[in-house]
N, C-alpha and C positions, 0 to 999 in steps of 0.2 A: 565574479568574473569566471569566465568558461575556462576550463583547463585548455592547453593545445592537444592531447589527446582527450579528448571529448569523444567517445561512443569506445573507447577501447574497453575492453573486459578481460577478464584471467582468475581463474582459480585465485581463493586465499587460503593461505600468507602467502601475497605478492611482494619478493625481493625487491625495491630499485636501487640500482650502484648508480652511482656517479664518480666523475674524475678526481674531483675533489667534494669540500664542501657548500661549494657554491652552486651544486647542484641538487639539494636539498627543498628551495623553491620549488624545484620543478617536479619533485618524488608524486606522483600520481597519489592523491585522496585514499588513504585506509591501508597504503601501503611501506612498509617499512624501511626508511632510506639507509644506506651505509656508503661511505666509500670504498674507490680500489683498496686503500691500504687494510681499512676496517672490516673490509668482507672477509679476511682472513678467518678472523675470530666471531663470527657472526654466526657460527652453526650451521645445521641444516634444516631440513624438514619443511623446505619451500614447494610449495606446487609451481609455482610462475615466477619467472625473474626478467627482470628487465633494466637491458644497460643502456645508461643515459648517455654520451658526448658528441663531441663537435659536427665529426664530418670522416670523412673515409681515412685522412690523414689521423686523426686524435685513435681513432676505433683500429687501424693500423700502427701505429704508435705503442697504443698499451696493451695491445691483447696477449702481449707474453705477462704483462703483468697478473691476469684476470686469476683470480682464487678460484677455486676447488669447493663450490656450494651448495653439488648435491647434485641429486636427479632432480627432475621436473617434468609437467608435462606442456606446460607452456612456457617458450623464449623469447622475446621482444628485445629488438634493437633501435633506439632510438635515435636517429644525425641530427640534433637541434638548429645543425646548418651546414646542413647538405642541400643537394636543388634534386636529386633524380632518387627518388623509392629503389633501392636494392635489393632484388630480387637474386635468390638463393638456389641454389641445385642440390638436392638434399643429397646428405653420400650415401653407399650402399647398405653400411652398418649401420644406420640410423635404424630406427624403430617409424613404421609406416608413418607418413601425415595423414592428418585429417584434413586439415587446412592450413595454404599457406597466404600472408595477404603482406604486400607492398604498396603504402600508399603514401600520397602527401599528407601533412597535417596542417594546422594555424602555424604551426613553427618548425620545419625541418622535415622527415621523413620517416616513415615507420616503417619496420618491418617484424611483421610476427607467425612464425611456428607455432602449430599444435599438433601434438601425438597422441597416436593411439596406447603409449607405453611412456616412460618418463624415462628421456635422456637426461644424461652429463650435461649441463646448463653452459658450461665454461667451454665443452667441444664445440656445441653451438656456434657460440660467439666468435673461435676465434676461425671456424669454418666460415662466418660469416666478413672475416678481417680477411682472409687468404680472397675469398673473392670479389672483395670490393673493388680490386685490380687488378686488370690483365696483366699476363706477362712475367709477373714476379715470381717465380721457380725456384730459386736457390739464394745463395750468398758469395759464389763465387768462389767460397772454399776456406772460406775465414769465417772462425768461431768468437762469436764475441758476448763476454759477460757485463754484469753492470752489478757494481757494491756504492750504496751508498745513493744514489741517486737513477730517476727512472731512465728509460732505455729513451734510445737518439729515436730518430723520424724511421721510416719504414718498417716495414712486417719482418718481424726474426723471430717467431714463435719458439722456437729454440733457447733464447740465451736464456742463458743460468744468472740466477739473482743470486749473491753473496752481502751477509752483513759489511763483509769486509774484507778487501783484495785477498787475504790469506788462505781464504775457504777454499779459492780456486786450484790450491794443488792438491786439495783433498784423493789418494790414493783408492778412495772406493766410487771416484767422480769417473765413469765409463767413457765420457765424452766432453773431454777438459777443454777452458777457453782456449784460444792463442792467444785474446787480449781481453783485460777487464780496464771498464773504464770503472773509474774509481774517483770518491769523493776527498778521498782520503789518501797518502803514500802508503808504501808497506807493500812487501814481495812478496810472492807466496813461494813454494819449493817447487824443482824440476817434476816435473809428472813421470812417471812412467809411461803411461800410453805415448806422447806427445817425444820425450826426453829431450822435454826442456822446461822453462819453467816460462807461463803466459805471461807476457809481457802488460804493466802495470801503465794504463794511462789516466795521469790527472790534468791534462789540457788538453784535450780533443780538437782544439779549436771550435771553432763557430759552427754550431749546431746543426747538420742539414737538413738539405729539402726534401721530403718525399717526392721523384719528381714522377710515380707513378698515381699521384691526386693535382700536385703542385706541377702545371705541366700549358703547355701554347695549344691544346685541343681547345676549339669553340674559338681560336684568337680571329678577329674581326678586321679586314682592310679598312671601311668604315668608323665612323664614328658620330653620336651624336649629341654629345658634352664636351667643351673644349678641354683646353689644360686645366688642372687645376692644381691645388698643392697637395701632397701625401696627409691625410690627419694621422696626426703621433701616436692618435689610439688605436688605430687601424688594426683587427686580428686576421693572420692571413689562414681564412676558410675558403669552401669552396664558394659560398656563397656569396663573400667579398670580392673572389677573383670573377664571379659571373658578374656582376654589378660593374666592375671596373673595364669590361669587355666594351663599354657604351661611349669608355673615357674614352680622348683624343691623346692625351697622355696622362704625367702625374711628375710635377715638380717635386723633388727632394732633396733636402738638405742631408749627405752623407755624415757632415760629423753628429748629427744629432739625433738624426731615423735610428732604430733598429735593425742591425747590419740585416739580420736575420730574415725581417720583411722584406728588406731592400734586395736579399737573394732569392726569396720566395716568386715578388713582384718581376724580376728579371728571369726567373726558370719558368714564366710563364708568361712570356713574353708582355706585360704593360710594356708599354713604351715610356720609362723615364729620361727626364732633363736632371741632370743629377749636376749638384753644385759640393765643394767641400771634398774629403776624404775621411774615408774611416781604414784604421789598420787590419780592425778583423774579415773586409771582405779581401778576398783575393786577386791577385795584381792583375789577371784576363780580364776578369769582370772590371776591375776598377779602371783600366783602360779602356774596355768598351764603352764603357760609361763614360767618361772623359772625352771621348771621341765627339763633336760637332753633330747637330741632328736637328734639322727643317721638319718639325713635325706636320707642318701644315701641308707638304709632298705628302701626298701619300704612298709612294715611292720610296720617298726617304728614310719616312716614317717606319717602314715594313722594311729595310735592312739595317736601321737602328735595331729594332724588337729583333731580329735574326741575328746579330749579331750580339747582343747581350743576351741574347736566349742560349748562346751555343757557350759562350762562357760563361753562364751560371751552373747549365746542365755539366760544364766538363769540370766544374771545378768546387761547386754546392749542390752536387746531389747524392741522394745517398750510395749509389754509384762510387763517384770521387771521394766521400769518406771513406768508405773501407776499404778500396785501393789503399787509400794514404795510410791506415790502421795496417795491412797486410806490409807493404814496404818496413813501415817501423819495427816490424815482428818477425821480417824476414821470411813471408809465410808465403808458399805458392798464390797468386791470387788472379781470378779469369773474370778481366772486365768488358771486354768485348769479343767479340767472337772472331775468328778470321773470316775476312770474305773473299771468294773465290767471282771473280769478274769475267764474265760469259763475252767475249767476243766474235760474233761471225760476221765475217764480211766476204764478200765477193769481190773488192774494187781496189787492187792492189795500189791505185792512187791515193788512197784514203787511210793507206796503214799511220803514216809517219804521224799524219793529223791528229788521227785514234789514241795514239799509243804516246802521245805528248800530252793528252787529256786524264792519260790513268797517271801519267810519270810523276804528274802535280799532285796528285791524292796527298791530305795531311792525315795523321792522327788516326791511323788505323794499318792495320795489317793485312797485307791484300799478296794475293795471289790473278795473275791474269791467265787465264785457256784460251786464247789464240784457235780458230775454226775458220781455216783459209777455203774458201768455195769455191773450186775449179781454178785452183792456181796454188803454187807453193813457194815457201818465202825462205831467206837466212836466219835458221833458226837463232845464230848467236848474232845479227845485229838485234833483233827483236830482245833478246836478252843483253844487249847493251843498252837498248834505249829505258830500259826498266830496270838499270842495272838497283839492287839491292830486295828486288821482287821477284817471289817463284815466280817462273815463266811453262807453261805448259802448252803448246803446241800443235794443233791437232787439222790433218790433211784431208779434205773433200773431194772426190769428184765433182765437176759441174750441176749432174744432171739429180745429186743429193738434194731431197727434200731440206731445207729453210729450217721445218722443226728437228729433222735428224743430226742439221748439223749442231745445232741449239743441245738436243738429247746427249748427245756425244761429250759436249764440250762439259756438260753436267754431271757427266759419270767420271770424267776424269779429273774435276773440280777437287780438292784439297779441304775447303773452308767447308763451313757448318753452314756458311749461309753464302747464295748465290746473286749475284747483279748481274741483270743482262744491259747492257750499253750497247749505243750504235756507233757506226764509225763517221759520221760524218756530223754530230750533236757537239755541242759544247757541253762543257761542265766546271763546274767552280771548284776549287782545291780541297772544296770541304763536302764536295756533294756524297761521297761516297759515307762520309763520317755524318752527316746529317742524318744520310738514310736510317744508319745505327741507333743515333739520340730515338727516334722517331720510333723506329721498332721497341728500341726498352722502352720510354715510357707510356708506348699503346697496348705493347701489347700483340699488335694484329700481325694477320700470317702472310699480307703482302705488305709493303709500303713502296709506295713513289712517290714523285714530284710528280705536280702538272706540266705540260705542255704550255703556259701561260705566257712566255716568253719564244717568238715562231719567227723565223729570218726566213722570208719570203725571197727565192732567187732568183725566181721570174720578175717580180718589181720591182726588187729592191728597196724594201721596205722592211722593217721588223714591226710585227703586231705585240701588244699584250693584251691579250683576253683576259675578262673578269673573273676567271677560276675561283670558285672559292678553296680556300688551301686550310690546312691544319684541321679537316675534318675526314670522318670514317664515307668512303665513298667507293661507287660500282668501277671508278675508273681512275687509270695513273698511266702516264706518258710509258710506253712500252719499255724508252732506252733507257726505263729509269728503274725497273719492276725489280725490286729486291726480294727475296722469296729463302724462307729457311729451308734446307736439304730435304727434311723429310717430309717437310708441306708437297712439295715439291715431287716427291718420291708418291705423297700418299693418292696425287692427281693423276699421276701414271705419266709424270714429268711431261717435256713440250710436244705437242702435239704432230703424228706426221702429214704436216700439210707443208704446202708451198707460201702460201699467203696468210695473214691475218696470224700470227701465232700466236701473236700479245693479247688479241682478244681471245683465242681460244682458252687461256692459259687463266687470265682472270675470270671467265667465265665459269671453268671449273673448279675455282679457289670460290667463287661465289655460291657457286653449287651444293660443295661441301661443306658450308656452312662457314667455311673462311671468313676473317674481314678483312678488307683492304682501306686503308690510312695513306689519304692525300695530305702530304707534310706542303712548307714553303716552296715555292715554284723557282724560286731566285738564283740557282744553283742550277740552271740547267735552261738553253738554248736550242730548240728544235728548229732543224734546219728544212726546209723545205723548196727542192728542187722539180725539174721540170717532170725529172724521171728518173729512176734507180729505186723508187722506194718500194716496199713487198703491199702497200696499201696503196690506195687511189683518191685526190679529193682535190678538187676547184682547190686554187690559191685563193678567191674569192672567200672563200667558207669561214676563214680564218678574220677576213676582217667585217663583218655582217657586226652592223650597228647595235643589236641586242647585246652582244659578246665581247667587241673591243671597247677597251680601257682607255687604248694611248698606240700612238703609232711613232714611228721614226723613218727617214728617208736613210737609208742604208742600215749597216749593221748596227744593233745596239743590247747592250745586257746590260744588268744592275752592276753596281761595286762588289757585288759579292764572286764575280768572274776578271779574273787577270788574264785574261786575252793577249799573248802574244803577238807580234808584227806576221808570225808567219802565218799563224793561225785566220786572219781575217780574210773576210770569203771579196 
């Protein structure tokens, strides 16, 4: 039988690691297998090495574990069940390539480095783990070890491995844990650097998700396999969650699944029927789950998967573990960013509407900048109706350029990351906190919502368009455009024009090589009237049979929007 790398080649003695030793099968002909734990003591004096596992999540998972095996001059990464060739950006310290090549294979995906010099085999690899997803820069400020058993889901190249909790107050340890999880009890002593002693965990809870692999990108309105049941054997790879994208859902029984799949399958939004309870998932998820859900809507179906997507992410992702690790420890810990919210308006009638749309924001720390356009307001009712949120303020002339007063409300902005909102859109309590999930787990340096949901106020109708959502795209509803500070800074912030900003604005986020990530549409209502708006376009345009999904005779939005009596147009 044909290997699944069939045509690969490398220098001998070719190392192959694997996770364990069930990857021993798979050790490429004439070359010498070991595991992670066994490559310790394996020597040197390899020319080629090549690490065998799962998928982006296993290959991020253990690359703090990877040994120390030498120079080389050839490095091979193999995802035995991955779907997309991982393609590398070599760093500048490397020693020149010869060649680099990402490709498919019979089983999973390869990728392989060669140099003109022989690198560090193990920098390779785990330069190869930091990129396998966007987005992931730090830890938020918690240092975390592991004695006794391998490290939780995500990329922490960093943590320190100890035989045994006691190692971690080691006195010549430069950069001591704050917490070791541990197999075992037993304290170790106060550190000096730290002066305290890392706090010792042996119940973690229930293991999380990577939700920078494990994640609702690629999630499908569509479907074309009905329900069926969860199989018990089920492992959650990427290649599983791309398979399961075709399901309509997936029955489960909680007391007897795999809590751990059951949080994997819900952080990337499958749509489960879930029957029973388990104690180790947690009480959001397990009432989102609980909750009633018409899969055969597909409507309904897409704010089931939204809503157990948003309580997996805020409560099973590696995210939410090390919050909860940082609380126990007492350790400063930065899980989300604050967001500073862009307000201009011109239509002094439109304030109280606006500003009852941000006042409902859940689960996140918001700052609003106020940019009043040839009119000026009470600065403290505005600061009453937002009472427990910075309020910042900011007064325009009339004949101010649209992107100036945008520019302005950005410079005096607070947050690291900014949202422009309109004053006459709806928004769902969680749209602001969506935006967030969506940024961490892509990555990308814009994120919106679509326009998918459009309340027509010449007809009196509301459309929904077939937007495809939870994918990397040239476009996102302007009142929705979240954008980090110095993205923002680095475009030469909003444009001074009078009309079109929003396009100007992703156009040069596009330009610059930016991506922009269309999350779920469901958390946001665009309103469209006869006149006021800084754009121009037929009410027709919006319902053209190619595009609409579903219509309604008056106002209408998902469950995911609590719509006040005062609020309806």
């Amino acid at each position: 039988m044909t290997h699944p790398l069939d045509g690969f080649t490398s220098p001998s003695p070719l190392l192959a690691i694997g996770d364990d030793d069930t990857g021993a099968d798979l050790a490429p002909p004439g070359s010498t297998f070991t595991t992670l734990a066994g490559a310790a003591d394996i020597g040197r004096g390899w020319k080629s090495v090549l690490w065998m596992t799962a998928d982006r999540a296993s290959l991020r998972q253990r690359a703090s574990a990877l040994p120390r095996v030498g120079q080389v001059r050839v490095v091979a990464l193999w995802l035995t069940d991955a779907t997309d060739p991982l393609v590398v950006h070599p760093r500048p310290e490397w020693p020149p390539l010869t060649s680099l090549m990402a490709r498919e294979t019979d089983r999973g995906v390869l990728t392989v480095l060669r140099f003109v010099r022989p690198v560090a085999a193990h920098q390779v690899l785990v330069e190869c783990a930091r990129q396998a997803a966007g987005g992931d820069h730090g830890h938020g400020g918690l240092v975390v070890g592991y004695a006794g058993r391998e490290a939780a889901a995500g990329l922490d190249v960093r943590a320190p491995w100890f035989h045994d909790a006691t190692e971690a107050g080691d006195p010549e340890r430069d950069v001591p844990p704050d917490v070791v999880i541990s197999s075992q009890p037993g304290g170790p002593e106060v550190h000096h650097v730290t002066d305290r002693a890392p706090l010792v965990v042996t119940d973690p809870g229930l293991e999380p998700v990577d939700e920078l692999v494990v994640n609702p990108v690629g999630w499908r309105k569509d479907w074309d396999e009905p329900v069926r049941d969860l199989d018990p054997r089920l492992r959650l790879t990427e290649r599983t969650i791309e398979g399961l994208r075709a399901v309509q859902g997936l029955r489960v029984d909680l007391a007897t699944a795999d809590p751990r799949v059951v949080a994997g399958l819900a952080t990337a939004g499958v749509p489960l029927l879930a029957e029973g309870t388990n104690p180790h998932l947690s009480p959001e998820l397990a009432a989102a789950l609980a909750a009633p859900a018409d899969l055969d809507d597909g409507l309904a179906r897409e704010e089931h998967s939204v809503a157990t997507r948003r309580a997996a992410l805020d409560t099973h992702s590696t995210l939410a573990w090390r919050r909860d690790l940082a609380r126990g420890a007492g350790v400063r810990f930065v899980a989300q960013p604050k967001v500073s919210v862009l307000l201009a308006t011109m239509r002094p009638h439109q304030l109280d509407f606006a500003l009852r749309q941000l006042a409902r924001q859940r689960d996140v720390e918001l700052q609003v900048v106020l940019g009043t356009h040839g009119w000026t307001v009470d600065e403290d009712q505005v600061r009453a109706r937002l009472a427990g949120h910075d309020v910042v303020v900011r007064t325009h002339d009339e004949d101010a350029f649209f992107g100036d007063v945008l520019d302005d409300a950005a410079a005096a902005a607070g947050g690291d990351v900014l949202m422009k909102v309109d004053d006459d859109d709806w928004y769902s309590p969680h749209a602001v906190h969506d935006l967030l999930l969506a940024r961490r787990y892509t990555g990308a340096e814009v994120v919106g919502m679509p326009s998918e949901f459009v309340y027509l106020e010449e007809l009196g109708v509301t459309a929904r368009r077939n937007h495809p959502t939870e994918v990397f795209n040239r476009f996102v509803a302007g009142g929705t455009i979240m954008i980090d500070r110095h993205v923002l800074r680095g475009v030469g912030g909003f444009r001074r024009v009078r009309r079109f900003v929003d396009a100007q604005l992703l156009n040069a986020v596009e330009a610059g090589g930016g991506r922009i990530y269309r999350t779920h549409g469901l958390g946001y209502v665009l309103r469209r009237t006869g006149s006021g708006h800084t754009w121009a376009s037929d009410p027709e345009s919006f319902r053209r049979p190619e595009i609409l999904e579903r219509e309604w005779t008056g106002f209408h939005a998902s469950r995911e929007l609590t719509v006040q009596q005062a609020d309806l147009p």
